[in-house]
mmCIF file of the C-alpha atoms, coordinates in Angstrom:
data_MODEL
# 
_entry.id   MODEL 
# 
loop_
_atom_site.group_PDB 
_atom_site.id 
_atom_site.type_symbol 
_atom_site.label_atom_id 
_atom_site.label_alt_id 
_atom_site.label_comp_id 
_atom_site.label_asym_id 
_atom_site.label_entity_id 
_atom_site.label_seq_id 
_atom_site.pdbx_PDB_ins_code 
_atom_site.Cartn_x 
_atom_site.Cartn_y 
_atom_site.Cartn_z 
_atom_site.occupancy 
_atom_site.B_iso_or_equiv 
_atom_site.pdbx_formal_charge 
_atom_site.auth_seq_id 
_atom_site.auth_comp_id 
_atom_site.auth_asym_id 
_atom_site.auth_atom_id 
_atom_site.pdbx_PDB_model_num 
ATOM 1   C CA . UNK A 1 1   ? -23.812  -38.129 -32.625 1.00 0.00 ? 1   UNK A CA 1 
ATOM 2   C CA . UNK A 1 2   ? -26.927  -37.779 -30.741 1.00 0.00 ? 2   UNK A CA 1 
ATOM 3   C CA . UNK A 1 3   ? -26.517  -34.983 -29.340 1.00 0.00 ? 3   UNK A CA 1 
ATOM 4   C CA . UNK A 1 4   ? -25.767  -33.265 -33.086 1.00 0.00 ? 4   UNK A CA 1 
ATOM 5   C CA . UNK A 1 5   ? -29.089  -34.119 -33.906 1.00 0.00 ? 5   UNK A CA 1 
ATOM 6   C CA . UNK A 1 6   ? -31.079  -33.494 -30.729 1.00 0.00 ? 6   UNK A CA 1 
ATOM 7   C CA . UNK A 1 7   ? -31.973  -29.528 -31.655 1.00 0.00 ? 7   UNK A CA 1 
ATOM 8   C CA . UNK A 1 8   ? -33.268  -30.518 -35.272 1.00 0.00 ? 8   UNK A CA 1 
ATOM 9   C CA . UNK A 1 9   ? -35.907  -33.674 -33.602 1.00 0.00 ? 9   UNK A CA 1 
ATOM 10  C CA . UNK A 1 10  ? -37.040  -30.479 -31.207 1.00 0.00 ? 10  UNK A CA 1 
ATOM 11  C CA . UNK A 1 11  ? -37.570  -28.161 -34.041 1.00 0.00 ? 11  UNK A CA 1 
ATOM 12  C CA . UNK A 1 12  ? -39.177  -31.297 -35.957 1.00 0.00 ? 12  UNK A CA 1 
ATOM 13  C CA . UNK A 1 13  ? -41.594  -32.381 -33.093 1.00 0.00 ? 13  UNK A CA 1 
ATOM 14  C CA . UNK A 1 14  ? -42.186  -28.338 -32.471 1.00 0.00 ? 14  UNK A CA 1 
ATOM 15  C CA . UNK A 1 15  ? -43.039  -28.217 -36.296 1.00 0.00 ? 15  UNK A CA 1 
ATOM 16  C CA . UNK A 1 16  ? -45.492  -31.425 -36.206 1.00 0.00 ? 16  UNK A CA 1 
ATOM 17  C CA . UNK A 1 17  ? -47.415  -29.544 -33.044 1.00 0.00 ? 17  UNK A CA 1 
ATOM 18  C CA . UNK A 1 18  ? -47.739  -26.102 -34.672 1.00 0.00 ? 18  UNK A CA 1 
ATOM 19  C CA . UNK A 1 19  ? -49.174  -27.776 -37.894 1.00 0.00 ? 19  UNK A CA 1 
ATOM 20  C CA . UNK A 1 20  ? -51.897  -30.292 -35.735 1.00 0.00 ? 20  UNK A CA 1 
ATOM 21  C CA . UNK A 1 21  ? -52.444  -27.038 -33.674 1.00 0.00 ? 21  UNK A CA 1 
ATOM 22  C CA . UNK A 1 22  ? -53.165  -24.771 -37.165 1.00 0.00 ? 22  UNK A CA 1 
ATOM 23  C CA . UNK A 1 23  ? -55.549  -27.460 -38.604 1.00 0.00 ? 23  UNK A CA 1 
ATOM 24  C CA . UNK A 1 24  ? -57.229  -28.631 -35.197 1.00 0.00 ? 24  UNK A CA 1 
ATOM 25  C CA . UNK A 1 25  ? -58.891  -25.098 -34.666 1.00 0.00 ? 25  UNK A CA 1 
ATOM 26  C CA . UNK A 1 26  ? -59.955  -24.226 -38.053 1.00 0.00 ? 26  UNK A CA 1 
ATOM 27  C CA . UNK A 1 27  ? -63.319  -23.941 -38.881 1.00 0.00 ? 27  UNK A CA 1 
ATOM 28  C CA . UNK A 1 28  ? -65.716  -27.025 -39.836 1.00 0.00 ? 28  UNK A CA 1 
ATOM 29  C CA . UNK A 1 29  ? -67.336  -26.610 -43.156 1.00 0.00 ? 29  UNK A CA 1 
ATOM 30  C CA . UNK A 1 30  ? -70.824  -25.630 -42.993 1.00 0.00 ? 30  UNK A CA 1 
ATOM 31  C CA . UNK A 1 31  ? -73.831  -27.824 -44.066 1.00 0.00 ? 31  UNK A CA 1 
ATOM 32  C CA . UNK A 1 32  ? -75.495  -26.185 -47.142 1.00 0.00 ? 32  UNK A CA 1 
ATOM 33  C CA . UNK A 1 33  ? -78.297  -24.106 -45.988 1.00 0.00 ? 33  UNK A CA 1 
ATOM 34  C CA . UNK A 1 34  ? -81.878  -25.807 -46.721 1.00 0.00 ? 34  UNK A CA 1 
ATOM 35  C CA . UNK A 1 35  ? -83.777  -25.084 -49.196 1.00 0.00 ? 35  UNK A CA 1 
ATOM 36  C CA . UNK A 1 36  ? -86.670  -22.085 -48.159 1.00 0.00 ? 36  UNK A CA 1 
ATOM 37  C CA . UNK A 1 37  ? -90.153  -22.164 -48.802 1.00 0.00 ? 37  UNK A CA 1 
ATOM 38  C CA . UNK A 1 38  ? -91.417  -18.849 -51.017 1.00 0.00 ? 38  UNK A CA 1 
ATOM 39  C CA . UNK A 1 39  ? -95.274  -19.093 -50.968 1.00 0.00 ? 39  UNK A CA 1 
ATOM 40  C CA . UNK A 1 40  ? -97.511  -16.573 -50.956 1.00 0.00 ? 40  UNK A CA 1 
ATOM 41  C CA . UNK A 1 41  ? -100.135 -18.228 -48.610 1.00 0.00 ? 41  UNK A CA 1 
ATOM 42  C CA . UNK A 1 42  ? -100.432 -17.156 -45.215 1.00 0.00 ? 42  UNK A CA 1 
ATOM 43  C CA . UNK A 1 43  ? -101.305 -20.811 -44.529 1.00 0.00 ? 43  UNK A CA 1 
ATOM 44  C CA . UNK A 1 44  ? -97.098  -21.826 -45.490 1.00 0.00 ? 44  UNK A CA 1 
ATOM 45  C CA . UNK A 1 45  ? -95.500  -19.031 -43.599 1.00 0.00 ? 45  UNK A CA 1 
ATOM 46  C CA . UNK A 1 46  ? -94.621  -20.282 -39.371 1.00 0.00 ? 46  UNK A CA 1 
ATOM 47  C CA . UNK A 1 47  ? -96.284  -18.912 -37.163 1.00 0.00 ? 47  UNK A CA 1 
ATOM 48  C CA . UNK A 1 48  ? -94.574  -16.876 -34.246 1.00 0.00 ? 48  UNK A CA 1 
ATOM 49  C CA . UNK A 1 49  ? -94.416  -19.917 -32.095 1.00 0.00 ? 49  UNK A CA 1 
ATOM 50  C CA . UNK A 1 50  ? -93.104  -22.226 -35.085 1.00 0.00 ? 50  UNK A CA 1 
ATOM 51  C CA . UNK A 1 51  ? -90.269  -20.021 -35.321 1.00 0.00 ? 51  UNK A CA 1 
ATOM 52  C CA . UNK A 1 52  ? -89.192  -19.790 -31.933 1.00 0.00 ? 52  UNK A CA 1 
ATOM 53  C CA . UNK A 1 53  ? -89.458  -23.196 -31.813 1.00 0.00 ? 53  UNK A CA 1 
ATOM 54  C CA . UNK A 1 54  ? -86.585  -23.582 -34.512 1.00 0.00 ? 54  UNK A CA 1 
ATOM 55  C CA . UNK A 1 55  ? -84.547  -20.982 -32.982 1.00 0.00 ? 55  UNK A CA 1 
ATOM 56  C CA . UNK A 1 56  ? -84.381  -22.804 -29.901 1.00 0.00 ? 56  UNK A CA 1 
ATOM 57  C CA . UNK A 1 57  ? -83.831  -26.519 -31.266 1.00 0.00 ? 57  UNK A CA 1 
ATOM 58  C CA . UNK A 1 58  ? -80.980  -27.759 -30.161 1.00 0.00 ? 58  UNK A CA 1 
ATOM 59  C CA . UNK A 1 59  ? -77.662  -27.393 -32.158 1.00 0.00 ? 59  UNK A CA 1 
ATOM 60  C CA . UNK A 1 60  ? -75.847  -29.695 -33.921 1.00 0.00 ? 60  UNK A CA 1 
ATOM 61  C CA . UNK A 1 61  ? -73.100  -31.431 -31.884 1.00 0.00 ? 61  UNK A CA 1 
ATOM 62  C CA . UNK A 1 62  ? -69.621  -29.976 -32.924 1.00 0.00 ? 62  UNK A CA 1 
ATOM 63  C CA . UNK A 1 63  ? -66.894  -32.750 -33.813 1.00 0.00 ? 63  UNK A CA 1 
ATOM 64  C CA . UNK A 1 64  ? -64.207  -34.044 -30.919 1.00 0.00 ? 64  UNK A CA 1 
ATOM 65  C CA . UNK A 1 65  ? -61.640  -35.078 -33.674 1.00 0.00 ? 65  UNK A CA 1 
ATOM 66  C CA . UNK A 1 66  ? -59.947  -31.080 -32.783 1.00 0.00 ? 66  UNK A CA 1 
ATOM 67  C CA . UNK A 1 67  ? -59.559  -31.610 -28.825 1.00 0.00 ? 67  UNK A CA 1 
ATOM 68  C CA . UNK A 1 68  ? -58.044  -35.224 -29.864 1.00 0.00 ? 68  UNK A CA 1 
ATOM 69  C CA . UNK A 1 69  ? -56.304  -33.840 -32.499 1.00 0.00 ? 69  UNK A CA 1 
ATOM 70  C CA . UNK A 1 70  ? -54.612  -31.110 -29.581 1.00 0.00 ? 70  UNK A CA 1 
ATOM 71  C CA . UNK A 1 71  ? -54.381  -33.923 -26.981 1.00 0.00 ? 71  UNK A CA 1 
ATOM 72  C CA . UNK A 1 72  ? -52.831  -36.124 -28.534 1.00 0.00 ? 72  UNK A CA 1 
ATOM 73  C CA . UNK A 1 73  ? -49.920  -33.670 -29.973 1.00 0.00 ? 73  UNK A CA 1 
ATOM 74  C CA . UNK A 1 74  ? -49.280  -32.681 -26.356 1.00 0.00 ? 74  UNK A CA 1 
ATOM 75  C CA . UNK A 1 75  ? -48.961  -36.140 -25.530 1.00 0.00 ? 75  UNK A CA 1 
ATOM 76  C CA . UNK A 1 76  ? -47.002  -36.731 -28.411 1.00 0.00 ? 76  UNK A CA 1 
ATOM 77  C CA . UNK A 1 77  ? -44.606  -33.416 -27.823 1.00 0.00 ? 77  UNK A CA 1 
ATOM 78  C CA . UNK A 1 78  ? -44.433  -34.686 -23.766 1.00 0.00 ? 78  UNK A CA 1 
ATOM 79  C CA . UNK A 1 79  ? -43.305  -38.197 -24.593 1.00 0.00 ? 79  UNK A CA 1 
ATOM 80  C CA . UNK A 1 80  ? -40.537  -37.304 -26.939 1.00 0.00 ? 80  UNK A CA 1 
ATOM 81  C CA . UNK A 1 81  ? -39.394  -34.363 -24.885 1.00 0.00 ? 81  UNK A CA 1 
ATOM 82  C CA . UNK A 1 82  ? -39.470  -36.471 -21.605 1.00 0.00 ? 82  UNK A CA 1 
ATOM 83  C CA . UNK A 1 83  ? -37.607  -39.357 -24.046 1.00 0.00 ? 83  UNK A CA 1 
ATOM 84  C CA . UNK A 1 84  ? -34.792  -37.060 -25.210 1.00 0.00 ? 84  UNK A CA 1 
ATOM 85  C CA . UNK A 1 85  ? -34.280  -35.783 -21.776 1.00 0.00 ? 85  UNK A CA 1 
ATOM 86  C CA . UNK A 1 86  ? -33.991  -39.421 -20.129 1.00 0.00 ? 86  UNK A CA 1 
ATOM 87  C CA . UNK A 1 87  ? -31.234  -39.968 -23.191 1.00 0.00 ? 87  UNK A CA 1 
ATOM 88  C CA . UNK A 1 88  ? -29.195  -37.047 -22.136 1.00 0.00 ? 88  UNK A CA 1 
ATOM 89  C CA . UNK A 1 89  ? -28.815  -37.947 -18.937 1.00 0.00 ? 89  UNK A CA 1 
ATOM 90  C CA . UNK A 1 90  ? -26.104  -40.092 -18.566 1.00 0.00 ? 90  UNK A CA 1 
ATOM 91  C CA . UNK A 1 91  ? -25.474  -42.119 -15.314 1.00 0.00 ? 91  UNK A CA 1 
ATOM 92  C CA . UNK A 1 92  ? -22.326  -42.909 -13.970 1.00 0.00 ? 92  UNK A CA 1 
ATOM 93  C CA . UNK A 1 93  ? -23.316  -45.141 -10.807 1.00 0.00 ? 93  UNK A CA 1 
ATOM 94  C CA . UNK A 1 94  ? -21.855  -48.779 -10.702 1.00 0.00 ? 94  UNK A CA 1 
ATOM 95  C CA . UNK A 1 95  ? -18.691  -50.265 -11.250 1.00 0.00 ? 95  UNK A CA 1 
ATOM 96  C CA . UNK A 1 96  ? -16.780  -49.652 -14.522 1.00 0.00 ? 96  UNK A CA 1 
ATOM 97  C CA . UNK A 1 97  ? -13.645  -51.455 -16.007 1.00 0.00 ? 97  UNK A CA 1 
ATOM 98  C CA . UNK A 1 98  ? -11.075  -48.301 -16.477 1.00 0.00 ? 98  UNK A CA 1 
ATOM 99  C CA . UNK A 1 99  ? -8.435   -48.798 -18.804 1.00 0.00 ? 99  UNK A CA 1 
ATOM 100 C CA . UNK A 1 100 ? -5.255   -46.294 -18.348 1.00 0.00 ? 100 UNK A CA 1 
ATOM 101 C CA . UNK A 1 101 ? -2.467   -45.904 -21.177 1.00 0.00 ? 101 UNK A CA 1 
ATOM 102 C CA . UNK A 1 102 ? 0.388    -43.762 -20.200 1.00 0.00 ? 102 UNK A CA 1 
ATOM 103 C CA . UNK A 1 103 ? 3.026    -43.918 -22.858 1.00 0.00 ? 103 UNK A CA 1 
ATOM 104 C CA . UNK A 1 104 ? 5.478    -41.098 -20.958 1.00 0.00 ? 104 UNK A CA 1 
ATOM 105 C CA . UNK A 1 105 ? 7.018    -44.305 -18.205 1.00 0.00 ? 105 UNK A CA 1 
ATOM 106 C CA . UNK A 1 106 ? 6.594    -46.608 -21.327 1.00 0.00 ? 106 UNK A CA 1 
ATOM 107 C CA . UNK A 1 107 ? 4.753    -49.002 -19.025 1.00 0.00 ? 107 UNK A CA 1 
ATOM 108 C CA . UNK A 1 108 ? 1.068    -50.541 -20.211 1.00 0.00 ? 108 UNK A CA 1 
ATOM 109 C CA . UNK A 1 109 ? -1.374   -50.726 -17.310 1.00 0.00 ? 109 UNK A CA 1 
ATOM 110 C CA . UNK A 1 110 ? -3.989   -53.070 -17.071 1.00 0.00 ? 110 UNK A CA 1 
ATOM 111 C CA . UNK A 1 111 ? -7.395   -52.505 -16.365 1.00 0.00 ? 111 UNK A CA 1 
ATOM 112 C CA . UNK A 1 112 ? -8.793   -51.036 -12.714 1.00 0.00 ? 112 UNK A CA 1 
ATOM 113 C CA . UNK A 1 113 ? -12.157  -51.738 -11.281 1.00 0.00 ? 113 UNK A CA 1 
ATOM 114 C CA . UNK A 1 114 ? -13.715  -48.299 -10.644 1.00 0.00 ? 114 UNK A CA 1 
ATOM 115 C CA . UNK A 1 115 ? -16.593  -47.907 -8.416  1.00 0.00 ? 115 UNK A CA 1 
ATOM 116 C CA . UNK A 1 116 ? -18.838  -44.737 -8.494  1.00 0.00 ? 116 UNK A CA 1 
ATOM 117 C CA . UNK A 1 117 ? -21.291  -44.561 -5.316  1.00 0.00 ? 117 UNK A CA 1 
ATOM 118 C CA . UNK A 1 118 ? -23.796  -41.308 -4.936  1.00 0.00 ? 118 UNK A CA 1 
ATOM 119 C CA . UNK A 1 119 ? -25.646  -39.655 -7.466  1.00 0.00 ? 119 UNK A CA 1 
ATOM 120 C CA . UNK A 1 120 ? -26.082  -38.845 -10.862 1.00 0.00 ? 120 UNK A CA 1 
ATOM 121 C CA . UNK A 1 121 ? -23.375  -35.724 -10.342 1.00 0.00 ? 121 UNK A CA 1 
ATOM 122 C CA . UNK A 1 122 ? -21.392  -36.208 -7.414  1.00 0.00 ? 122 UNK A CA 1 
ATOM 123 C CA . UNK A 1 123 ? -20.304  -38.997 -5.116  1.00 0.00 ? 123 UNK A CA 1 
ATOM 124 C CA . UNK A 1 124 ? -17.717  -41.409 -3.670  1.00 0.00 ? 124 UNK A CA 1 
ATOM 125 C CA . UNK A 1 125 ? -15.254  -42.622 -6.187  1.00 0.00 ? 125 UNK A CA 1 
ATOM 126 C CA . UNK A 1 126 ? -13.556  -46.325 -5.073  1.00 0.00 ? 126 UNK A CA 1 
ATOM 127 C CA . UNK A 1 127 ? -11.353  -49.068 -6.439  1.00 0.00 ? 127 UNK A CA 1 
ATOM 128 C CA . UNK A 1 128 ? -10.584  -52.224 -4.543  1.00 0.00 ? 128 UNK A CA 1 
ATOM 129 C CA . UNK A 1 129 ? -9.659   -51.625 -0.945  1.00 0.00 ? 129 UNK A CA 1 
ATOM 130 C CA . UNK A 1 130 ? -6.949   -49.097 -0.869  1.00 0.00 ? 130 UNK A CA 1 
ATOM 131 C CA . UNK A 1 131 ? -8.181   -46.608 -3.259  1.00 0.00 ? 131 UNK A CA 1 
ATOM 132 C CA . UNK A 1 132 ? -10.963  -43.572 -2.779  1.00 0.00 ? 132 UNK A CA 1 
ATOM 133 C CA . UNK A 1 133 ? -11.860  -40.369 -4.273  1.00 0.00 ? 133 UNK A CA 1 
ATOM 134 C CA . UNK A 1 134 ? -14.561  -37.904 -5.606  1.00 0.00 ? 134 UNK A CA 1 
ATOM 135 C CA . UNK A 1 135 ? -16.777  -37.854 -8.992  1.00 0.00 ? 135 UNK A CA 1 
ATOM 136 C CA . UNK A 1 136 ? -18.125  -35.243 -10.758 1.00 0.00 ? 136 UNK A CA 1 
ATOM 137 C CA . UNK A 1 137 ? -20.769  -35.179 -13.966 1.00 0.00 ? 137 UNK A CA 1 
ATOM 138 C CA . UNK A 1 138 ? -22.316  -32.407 -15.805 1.00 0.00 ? 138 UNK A CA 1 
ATOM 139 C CA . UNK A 1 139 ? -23.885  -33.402 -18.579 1.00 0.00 ? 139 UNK A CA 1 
ATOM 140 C CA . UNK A 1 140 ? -21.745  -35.971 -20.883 1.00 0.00 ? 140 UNK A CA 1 
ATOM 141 C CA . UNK A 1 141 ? -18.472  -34.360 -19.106 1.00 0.00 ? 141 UNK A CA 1 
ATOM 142 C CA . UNK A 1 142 ? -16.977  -36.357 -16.411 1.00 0.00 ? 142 UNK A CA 1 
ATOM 143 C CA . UNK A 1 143 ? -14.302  -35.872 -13.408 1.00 0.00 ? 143 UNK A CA 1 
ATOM 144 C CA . UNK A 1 144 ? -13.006  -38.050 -10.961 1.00 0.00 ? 144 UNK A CA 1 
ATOM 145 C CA . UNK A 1 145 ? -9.743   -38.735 -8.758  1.00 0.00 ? 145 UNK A CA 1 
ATOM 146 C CA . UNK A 1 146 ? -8.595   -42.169 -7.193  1.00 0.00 ? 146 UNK A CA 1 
ATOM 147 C CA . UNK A 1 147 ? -5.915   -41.645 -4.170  1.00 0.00 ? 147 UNK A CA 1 
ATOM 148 C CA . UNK A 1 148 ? -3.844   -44.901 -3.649  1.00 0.00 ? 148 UNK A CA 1 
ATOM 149 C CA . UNK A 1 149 ? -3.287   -44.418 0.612   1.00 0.00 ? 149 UNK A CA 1 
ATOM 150 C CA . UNK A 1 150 ? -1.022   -47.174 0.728   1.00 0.00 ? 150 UNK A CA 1 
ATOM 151 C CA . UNK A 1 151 ? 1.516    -45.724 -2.245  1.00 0.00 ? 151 UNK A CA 1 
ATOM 152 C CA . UNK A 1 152 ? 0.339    -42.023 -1.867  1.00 0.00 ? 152 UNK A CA 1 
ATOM 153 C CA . UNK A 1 153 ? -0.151   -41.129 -5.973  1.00 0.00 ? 153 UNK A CA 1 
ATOM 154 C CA . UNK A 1 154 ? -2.880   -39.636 -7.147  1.00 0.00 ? 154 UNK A CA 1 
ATOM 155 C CA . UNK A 1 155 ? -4.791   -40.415 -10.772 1.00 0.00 ? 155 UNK A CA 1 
ATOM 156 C CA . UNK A 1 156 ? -6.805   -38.015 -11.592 1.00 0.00 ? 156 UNK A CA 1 
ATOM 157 C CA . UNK A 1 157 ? -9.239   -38.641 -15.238 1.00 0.00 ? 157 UNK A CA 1 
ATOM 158 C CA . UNK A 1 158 ? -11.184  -35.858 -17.154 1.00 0.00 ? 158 UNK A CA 1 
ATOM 159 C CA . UNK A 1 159 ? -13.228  -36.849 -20.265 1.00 0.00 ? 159 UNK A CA 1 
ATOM 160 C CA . UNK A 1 160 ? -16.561  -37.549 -21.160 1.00 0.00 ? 160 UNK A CA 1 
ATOM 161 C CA . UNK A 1 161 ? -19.125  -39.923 -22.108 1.00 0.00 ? 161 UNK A CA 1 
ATOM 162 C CA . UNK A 1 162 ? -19.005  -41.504 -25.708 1.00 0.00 ? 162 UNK A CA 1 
ATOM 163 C CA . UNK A 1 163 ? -22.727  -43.456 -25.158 1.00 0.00 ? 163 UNK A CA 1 
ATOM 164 C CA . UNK A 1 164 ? -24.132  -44.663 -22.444 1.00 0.00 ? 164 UNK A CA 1 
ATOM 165 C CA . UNK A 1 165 ? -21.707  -47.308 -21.539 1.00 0.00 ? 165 UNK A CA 1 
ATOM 166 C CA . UNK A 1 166 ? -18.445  -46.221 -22.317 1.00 0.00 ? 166 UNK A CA 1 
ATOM 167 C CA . UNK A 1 167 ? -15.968  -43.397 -21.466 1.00 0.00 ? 167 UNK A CA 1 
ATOM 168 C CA . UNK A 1 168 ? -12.590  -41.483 -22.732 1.00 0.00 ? 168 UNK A CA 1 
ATOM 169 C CA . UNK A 1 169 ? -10.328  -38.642 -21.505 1.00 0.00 ? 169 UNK A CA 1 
ATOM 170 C CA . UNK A 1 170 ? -7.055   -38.122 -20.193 1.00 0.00 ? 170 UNK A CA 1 
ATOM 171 C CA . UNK A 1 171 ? -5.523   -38.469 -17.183 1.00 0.00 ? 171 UNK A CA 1 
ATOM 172 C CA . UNK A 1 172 ? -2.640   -37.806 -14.974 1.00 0.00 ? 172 UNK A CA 1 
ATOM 173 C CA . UNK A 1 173 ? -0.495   -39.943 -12.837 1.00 0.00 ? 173 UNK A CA 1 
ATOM 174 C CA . UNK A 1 174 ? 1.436    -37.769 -9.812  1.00 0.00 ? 174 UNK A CA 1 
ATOM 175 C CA . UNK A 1 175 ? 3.317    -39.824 -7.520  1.00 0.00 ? 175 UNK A CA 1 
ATOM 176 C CA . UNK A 1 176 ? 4.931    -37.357 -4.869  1.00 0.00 ? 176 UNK A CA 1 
ATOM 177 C CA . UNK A 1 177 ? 7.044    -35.604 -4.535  1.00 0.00 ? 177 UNK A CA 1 
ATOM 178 C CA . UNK A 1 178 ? 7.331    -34.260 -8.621  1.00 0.00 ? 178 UNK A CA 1 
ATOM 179 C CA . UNK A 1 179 ? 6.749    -37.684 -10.855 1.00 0.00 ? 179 UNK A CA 1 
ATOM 180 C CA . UNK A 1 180 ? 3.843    -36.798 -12.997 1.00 0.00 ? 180 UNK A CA 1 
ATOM 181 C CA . UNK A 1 181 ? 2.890    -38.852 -15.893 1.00 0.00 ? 181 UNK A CA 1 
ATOM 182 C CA . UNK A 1 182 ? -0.015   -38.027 -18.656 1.00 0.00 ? 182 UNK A CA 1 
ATOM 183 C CA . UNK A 1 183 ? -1.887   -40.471 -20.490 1.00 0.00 ? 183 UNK A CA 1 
ATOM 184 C CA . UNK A 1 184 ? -5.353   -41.458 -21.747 1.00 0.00 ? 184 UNK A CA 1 
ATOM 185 C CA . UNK A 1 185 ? -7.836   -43.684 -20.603 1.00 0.00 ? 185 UNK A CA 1 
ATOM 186 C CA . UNK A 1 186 ? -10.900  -45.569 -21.759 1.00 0.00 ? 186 UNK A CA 1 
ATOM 187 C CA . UNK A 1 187 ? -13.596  -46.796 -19.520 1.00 0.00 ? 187 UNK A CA 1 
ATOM 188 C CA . UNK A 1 188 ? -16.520  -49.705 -19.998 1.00 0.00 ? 188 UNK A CA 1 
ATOM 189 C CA . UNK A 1 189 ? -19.530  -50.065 -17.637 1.00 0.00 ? 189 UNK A CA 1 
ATOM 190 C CA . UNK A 1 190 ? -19.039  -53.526 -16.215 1.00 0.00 ? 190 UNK A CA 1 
ATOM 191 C CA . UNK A 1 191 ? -15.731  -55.060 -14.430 1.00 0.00 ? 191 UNK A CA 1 
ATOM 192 C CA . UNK A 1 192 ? -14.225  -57.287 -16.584 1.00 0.00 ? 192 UNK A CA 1 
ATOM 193 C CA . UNK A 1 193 ? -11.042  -58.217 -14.572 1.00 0.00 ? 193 UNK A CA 1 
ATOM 194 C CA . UNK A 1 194 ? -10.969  -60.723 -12.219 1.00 0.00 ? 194 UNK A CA 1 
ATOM 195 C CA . UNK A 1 195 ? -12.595  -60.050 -8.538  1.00 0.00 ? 195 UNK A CA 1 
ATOM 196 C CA . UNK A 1 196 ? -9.660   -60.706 -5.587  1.00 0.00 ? 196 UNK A CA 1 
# 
């Protein structure tokens, strides 16, 4: 469901930045101009030294509250963009209590401690002593095999992430040389069988 809504929080945030952006450079309003002296008496009227005097004081300080205004909505934009990016990437490392179903032998099948060793896209796929095989994540999508070497059958599971901690797909039992068997499985981070 997250992922629905990630494009309309961009175009939200982007929004929010344009509009601090469009009101942090406009222009100050301007002090009302003083009042000026009319007098016909020499004596009123600055001299030419008076008057490059005022020319040459020193202006009034312009306000900081714009380059805050920018800084902190690129801040602001960073944080969420860096936030929403840290969401979407979803991390398969550790081990993970699998759960296969295959209705096709009628047989249930209990859970199976899955370990994923590498990185966040490819590594070493294990399961107790006697299984091994390869990972694969690209995005939420996920892809891995286990290889019994004892029994010589194969699993393989394709599916995806539904949050951070939990998986679904489907998956296919071969056992050689033609058994095959399709099913679907469900997967929670954390074993939660018993450790032999």
């Amino acid at each position: 469901m997250f992922g629905k809504q990630q494009n309309w929080i961009a175009l939200m945030v982007l929004m929010a930045f344009i509009w601090t952006m469009h009101f942090s450079v406009m222009p100050l309003k301007a002090n009302s101009p003083t009042e000026q002296v009319c007098s016909v008496s020499a004596e009123q009227t600055p001299d030419y030294f008076e008057a490059v005097s005022q020319k040459n004081a020193p202006a009034k300080k312009k306000s900081m509250l714009p380059l805050i205004l920018i800084g902190a909505g690129v801040l602001a934009v960073t944080a969420v963009v860096l936030f929403l990016f840290g969401l979407l990437k979803y991390d398969i490392r550790g081990r993970w209590t699998v759960i296969p179903d295959f209705p096709d032998n009628g047989e249930e099948s209990g859970g199976i401690e899955c370990s994923f060793i590498g990185t966040r896209e490819s590594g070493r796929t294990g399961a107790l002593a006697n299984y091994s095989g390869q990972y694969a994540v690209a995005g939420n999508k996920v892809s891995w095999t286990l290889f019994d070497i004892e029994c010589d059958f194969l699993l393989s599971f394709t599916g995806q992430f539904d949050s951070r901690n939990t998986m679904s797909g489907t998956t296919v039992f071969r056992i050689p040389p033609a058994a095959e068997f399709c099913g679907t499985w469900t997967a929670t981070r954390g074993w939660k069988g018993v450790d032999y």
